[in-house]
Structures are given as structure tokens and as C-alpha cells.
ZAMARGU-4260 file (C-alpha; in steps of 0.2 Angstrom, whole numbers, plus 5000, padded with zeros to 4 digits):
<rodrens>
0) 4657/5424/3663 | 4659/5442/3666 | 4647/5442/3682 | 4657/5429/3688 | 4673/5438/3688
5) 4662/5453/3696 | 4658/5442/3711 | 4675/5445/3720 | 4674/5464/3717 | 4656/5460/3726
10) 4666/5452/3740 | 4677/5467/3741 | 4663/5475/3743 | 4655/5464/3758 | 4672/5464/3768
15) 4674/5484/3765 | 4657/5486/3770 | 4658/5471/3786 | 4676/5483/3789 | 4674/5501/3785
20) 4658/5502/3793 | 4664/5503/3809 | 4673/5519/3805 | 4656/5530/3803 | 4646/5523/3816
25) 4659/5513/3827 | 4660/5529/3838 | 4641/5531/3841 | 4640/5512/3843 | 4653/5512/3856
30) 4645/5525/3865 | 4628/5517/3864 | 4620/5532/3860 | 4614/5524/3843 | 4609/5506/3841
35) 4618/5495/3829 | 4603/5491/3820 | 4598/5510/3817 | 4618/5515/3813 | 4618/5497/3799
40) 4602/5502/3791 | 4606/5525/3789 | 4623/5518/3783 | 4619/5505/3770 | 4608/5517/3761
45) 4619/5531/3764 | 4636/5522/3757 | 4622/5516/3741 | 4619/5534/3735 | 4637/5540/3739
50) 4645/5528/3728 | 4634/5531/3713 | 4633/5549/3713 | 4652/5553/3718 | 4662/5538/3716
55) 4669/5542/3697 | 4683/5553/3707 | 4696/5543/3716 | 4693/5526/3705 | 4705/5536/3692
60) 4718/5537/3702 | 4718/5516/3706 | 4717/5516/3685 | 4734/5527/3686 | 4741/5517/3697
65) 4738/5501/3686 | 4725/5498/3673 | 4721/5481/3676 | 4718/5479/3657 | 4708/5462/3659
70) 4693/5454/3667 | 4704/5438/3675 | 4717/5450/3681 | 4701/5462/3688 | 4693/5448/3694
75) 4709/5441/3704 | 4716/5459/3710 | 4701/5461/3718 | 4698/5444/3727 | 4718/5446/3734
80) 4713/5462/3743 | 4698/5455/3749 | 4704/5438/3755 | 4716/5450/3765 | 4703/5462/3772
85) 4690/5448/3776 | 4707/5439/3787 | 4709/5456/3795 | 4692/5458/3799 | 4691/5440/3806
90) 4704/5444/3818 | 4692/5459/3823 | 4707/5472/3817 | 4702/5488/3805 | 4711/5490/3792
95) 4714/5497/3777 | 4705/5490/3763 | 4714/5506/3753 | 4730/5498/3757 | 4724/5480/3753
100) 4719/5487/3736 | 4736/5496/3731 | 4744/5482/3737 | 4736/5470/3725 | 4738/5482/3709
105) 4756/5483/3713 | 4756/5463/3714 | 4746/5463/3697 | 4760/5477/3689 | 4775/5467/3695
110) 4766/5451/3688 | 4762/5458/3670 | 4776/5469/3668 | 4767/5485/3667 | 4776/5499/3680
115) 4768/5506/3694 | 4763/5525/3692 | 4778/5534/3705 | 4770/5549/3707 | 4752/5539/3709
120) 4760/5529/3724 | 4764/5543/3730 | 4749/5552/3730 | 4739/5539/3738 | 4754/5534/3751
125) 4755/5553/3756 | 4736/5550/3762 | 4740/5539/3775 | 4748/5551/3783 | 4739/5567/3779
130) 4725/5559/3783 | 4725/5554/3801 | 4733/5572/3802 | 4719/5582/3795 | 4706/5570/3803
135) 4714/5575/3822 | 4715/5593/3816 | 4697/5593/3813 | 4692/5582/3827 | 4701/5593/3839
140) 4695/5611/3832 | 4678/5603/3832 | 4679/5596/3849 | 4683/5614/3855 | 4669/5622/3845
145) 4657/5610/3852 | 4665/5611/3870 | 4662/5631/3869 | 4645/5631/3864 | 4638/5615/3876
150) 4647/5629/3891 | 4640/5645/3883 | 4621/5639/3879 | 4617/5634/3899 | 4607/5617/3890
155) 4602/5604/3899 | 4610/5589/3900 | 4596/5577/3893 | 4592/5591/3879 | 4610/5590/3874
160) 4611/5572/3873 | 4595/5572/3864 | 4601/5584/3850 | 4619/5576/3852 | 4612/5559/3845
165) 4603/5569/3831 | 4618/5573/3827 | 4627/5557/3826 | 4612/5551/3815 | 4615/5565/3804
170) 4635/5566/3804 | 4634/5546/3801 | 4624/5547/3787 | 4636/5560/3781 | 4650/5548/3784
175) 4642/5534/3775 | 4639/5544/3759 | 4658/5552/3759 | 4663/5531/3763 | 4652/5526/3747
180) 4660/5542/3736 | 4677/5539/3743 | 4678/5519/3745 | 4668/5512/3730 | 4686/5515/3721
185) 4693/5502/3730 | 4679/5489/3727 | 4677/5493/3708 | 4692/5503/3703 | 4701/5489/3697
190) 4686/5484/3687 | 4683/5499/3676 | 4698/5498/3664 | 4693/5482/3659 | 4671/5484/3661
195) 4662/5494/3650 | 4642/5494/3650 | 4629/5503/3639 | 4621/5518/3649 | 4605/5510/3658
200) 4590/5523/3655 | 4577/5518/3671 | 4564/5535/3665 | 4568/5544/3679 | 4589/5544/3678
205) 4604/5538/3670 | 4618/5525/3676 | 4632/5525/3666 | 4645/5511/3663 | 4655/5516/3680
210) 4639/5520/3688 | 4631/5502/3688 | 4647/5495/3692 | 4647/5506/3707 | 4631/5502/3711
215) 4631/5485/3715 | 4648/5489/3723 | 4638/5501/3735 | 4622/5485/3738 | 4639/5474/3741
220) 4646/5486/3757 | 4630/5490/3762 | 4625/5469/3765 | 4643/5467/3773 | 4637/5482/3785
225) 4620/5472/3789 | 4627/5457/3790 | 4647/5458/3798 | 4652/5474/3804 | 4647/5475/3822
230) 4662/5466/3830 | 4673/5479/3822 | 4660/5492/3827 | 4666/5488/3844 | 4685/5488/3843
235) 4682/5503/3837 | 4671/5512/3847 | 4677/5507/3863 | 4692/5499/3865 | 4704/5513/3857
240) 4698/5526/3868 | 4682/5529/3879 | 4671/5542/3872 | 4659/5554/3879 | 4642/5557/3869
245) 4652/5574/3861 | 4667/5567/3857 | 4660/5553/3847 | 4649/5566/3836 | 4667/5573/3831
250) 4673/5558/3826 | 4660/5554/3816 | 4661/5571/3807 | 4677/5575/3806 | 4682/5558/3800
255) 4666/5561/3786 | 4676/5579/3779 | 4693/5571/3778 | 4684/5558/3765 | 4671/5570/3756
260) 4685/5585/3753 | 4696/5568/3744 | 4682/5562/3732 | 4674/5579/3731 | 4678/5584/3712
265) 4669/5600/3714 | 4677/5604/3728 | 4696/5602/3720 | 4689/5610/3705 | 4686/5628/3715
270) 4703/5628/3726 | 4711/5626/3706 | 4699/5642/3702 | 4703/5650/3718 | 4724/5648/3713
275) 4725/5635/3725 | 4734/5617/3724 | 4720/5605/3716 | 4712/5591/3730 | 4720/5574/3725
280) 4705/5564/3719 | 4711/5547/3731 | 4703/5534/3740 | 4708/5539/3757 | 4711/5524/3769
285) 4693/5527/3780 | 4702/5516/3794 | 4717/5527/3797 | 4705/5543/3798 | 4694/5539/3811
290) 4710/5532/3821 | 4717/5549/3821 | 4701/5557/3824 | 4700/5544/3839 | 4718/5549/3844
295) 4717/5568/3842 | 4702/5569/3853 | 4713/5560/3866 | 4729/5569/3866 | 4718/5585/3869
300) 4710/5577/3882 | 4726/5569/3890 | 4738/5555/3882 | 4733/5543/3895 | 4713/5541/3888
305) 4722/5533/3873 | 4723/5511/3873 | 4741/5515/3862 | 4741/5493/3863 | 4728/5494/3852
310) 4731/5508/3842 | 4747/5499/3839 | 4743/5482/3833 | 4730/5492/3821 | 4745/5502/3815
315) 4753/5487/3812 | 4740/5480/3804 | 4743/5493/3791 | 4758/5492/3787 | 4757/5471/3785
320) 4743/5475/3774 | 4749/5479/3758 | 4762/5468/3757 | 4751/5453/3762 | 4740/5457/3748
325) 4752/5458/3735 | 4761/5442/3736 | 4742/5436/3738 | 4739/5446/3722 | 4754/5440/3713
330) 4753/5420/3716 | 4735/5419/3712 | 4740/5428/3696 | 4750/5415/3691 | 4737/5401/3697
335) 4724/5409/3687 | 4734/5411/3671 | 4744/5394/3670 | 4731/5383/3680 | 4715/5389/3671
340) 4722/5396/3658 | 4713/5415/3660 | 4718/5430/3651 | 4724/5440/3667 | 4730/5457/3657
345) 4745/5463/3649 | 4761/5474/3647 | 4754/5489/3641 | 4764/5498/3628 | 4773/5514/3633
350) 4766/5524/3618 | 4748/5516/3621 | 4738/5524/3635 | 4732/5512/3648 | 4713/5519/3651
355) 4712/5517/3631 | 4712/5497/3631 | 4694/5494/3638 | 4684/5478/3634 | 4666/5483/3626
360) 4653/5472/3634 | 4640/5466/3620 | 4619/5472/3621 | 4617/5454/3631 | 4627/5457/3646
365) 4620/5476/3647 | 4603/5470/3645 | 4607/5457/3660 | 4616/5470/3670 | 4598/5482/3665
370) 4586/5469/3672 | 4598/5464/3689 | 4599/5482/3693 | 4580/5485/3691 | 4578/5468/3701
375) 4588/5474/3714 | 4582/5492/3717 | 4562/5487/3716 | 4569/5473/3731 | 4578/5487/3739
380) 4561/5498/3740 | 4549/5486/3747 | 4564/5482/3757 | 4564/5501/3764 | 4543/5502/3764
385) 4543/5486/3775 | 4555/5489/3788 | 4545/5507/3790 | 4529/5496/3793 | 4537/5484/3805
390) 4546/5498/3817 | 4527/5509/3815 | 4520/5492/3820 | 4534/5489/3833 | 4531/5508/3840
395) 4514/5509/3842 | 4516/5489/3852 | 4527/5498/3863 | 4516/5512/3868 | 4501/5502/3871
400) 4511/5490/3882 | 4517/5505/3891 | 4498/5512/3891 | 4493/5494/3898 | 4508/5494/3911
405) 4502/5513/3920 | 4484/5506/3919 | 4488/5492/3928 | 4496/5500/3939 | 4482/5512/3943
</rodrens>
């Protein structure tokens, strides 16, 4: 029963990754300096690694937003949100699954009777705004930078667009992990409160509880990346605003250091030794990022490179978002708890601390999560070494076709 509830987190996970994806390599896509192929499969491992080894930061703030202190109310929060990122996504439109997620906590607080965190809504509602702000900051400064140094260094136009898709390659992968560290929160957030596992020794690491959780959250983004995300990876990419080879590396990147400085605990942890306001731990909406990266580039450029139409609905789109998935989050609440009669969390005691209540999952269900996750990582290895074989293979068809085409010719 408790895989089952997982499965909507898992969905989540599927429509961020069919979503968000777009937001990393939608630029480069656009611009067709990478293929989507090459930009699905960098990401998909990329996002796997970020979400396990730096997702623990910004899921604690969704648990001070509202421990969802159940697995039906988990389990329901999360297929709300995802319902209403999959519509989004169907309607080829970006959006938030950051706002989707707080949207359906909030429905879950309203539903149980626990209150919603003010100063944690704040917090995370402050991002959407600092967020698009710092990313067009950085896309701009970085635009310059590399504006500077293309007219400084002389290089030659096919050696700059040669190390400019490097680059992407690189700033993408980048942008995947900061997505996976950042993102997972809003895939699995709303299940740790209520999900506690056994720590999985596999010899050579450790997962703990969060850690498995986040893992399959990570395989669940990276399949909707394979599988869904390339529409969006073109509205994206191209329709906002035309970019140049240059301008969609800055995107990429500056998009990727808005969301690795806001899951970075390390980072926060030496601007508090430095005397500096600590970095809010928050799972930064990746969607209205890379819009202001988009948008920053093209007001430095000139206002009139920017399709404001479509940067409009997509702010609309934002704003409908969180309120959609709420009422979504609030009536399948009730459907759950009355129709089927499942345990979808409680008022939670003002003298009792909310990430106290956890459920304790028994040796069974860890030894089943122990033997998926090995499952999955052996399919995800030969999965890796056969795709190297089949592009080798594909590689070296190519150059003796090539060889065969000039001998012919000769």
C-alpha cells in the first residue's frame, strides 16, 4: 500500500521532469546547437545525482510549510499538483510545478485544519520574484562577460561555436543537477513527513530514508525528460525570444546559479559564517528563472526581441497555478477521506512539533525499497553501457559511409 501512494509522487516526478526540463536545455534546443536527444539523456542523469546528493535542503522548507502527517494525504497533495502540471504541460505552457506544490499543501492545511507557516509562504513567494530578478542579473552580467571576451580573443567564428556548444553541454548538465538538488522537494517534499525508511547500505555508499525517496524521484523526472519534455523544450527555446549560440549558454547558466545558491546548504552555511544574511533553503520555481534569464537577455539587447504575448499567458500561467491546484488538492482530500475511507493526515497540536509525527515503515517495506533501488540502478547501468555501444557503433557507421561516399567519388 505504501508504494502505491508513492506512485503519484512518481507522476509528479514524470510531469516536473516532461516540464522543468525545458528550462536547462530548452535554450540550447532552441537554438539547435545541441540535439534533444543529447540534452534528454546529460539531463536525466544529471537531475538523478543532484536530487540525491543535495536534495535534503529545500524539502524542509515544504515540511514548514505543511507536514502532510499521512500517507493518503501525501499521496493526494502530490497527485493535485501533478494533475495540474501535467494540464499545463499538455497545453505546451511552463509552469511552475513550485507553485503547483504550494498550492496543494495549502489546500491540504485548509482541509485538515493545520495553518499554513506565514513566514514559510513568504519565503517561498518572495522567490518568485527574486528569482526571475537574480537570474536576469546574472544573465545580463554574464552576457557582457562573454560579449567582452568573444571581441577581445579575435576567435574564429566556427572555434567559438564549437567551444560555445561545450559549454552548453556543460552549463546544462550543471543545470540539471542544481534542478534535481533544488526540484526534488517539490516531488517528494510532501512525502517525507509521513515516509521513513531504514538506511540502504549498497558497499560502496549509503541512502538514507530522504535519499531513496529522492532517488526514485530523480528516475521519475528524468523518464518524463526522455519521454515528454521536447514540446516544451521548444516554447521555450524559441518562441519567447530568438537566441544567438551565446545568449543561450547564459541562460543555461545563470538560470543553473539562481537554483544551486537556493538548495546549496553549504553555500548558506558560509554567508552565516561570513555575518551575512543566511540563503533560504527553497525550491525556487526553475520556470520563472529561466523566463527572467530569457527576458533579461532581451531587454539588454532591445525590448522588441521579446514575444511579451507569450511571456504573458506563461505568467498567467503562474498565477492560475496555485490556485487550481489547491481547490484540486482540497476536493480530492475530501473524496479520498469519505469515499475510500483513507487516513489523509490530521490537525497537528500547537504544542506538538509537526516533523516529529513520522510513520516508521517496517523491515518488509525497506527490504522491498532495498531490492527496487538495486533493480533499478543495475537497469540504469547497462542502460548507460548500451547507449555508449550503440552511438560507438552509430559513429564509426557514419565514418565508413562518409569513407565509402569520397571513395566513390574518386
Amino acid at each position: 500500500m505504501i508504494l502505491f501512494f508513492l506512485t503519484s509522487g512518481l507522476f509528479l516526478g514524470w510531469s516536473l521532469g516532461a516540464n522543468d526540463a525545458s528550462n536547462v536545455f530548452g535554450s540550447a534546443v532552441g537554438s539547435r546547437m545541441i540535439s534533444f536527444r543529447k540534452a534528454a539523456i546529460i539531463s536525466s542523469i544529471a537531475v538523478i545525482f543532484g536530487a540525491v546528493i543535495q536534495g535534503s535542503g529545500a524539502s524542509q522548507t515544504l515540511g514548514d510549510l505543511g507536514a502532510v502527517n499521512a500517507l493518503g494525504g501525501s499521496f493526494t497533495v502530490a497527485l493535485a499538483a501533478a494533475v495540474t502540471v501535467f494540464a499545463m504541460t499538455r497545453f505546451s505552457l511552463p509552469v511552475s510545478t513550485t507553485q503547483a506544490v504550494v498550492g496543494a499543501i495549502i489546500g491540504w492545511n485548509f482541509f485538515t485544519g493545520n495553518k499554513t507557516d506565514s513566514a514559510t509562504l513568504i519565503k517561498i513567494v518572495s522567490t518568485w520574484v527574486t528569482g526571475p530578478v537574480i537570474g536576469a542579473l546574472f544573465a545580463i552580467i554574464l552576457f557582457r562577460m562573454i560579449s567582452l571576451l568573444k571581441k577581445k580573443s579575435n576567435i574564429h567564428l566556427i572555434k567559438f561555436e564549437s567551444r560555445i556548444r561545450t559549454g552548453l553541454l556543460l552549463a546544462g548538465a550543471f543545470g540539471a543537477y542544481s534542478l534535481g538538488a533544488n526540484n526534488i522537494a517539490n516531488v517528494m517534499g510532501v512525502f517525507v513527513p509521513a515516509f521513513n525508511l531504514q538506511e540502504l547500505d549498497l558497499g560502496f555508499f549509503s541512502l538514507s530514508s530522504n535519499q531513496q525517496l529522492f532517488l526514485f524521484g530523480g528516475i521519475a523526472i528524468a523518464a518524463g525528460i526522455i519521454s515528454y519534455s521536447k514540446r516544451v523544450m521548444q516554447t521555450v527555446g524559441a518562441n519567447i525570444m530568438q537566441l544567438s549560440a551565446e545568449a543561450a549558454l547564459v541562460v543555461v547558466l545563470a538560470h543553473s546559479l539562481v537554483l544551486f545558491i537556493f538548495s546549496s546548504s553549504s553555500l548558506s552555511a558560509m554567508f552565516t559564517k561570513a555575518g551575512l544574511p543566511a540563503i533560504p533553503m527553497v525550491p525556487v520555481s526553475s520556470t520563472q528563472v529561466i523566463l527572467g534569464c530569457i527576458i533579461g537577455i532581451g531587454l539588454y539587447r532591445g525590448v522588441h526581441n521579446i514575444n511579451f504575448r507569450l511571456a504573458g499567458e506563461i505568467a498567467l500561467g503562474w498565477i492560475i497555478t496555485p490556485v487550481i491546484s489547491g481547490v484540486i488538492s482540497f476536493f480530492s482530500l475530501f473524496f479520498v477521506k469519505n469515499i475510500f475511507s483513507i487516513n489523509v493526515g490530521n490537525k497537528v497540536p500547537d504544542n506538538i512539533a509537526s516533523d516529529n509525527i513520522q510513520i516508521i515503515a517496517d523491515e518488509n517495506i525497506s527490504l522491498i525499497f532495498r531490492h527496487l533501488l538495486s533493480g533499478v540502478i543495475i537497469i540504469l547501468i547497462v542502460a548507460f553501457i548500451l547507449y555508449i555501444l550503440l552511438e560507438n557503433k552509430k559513429a564509426r557507421e557514419m565514418k565508413k559511409s562518409e569513407e565509402k561516399f569520397w571513395h566513390s567519388i574518386k
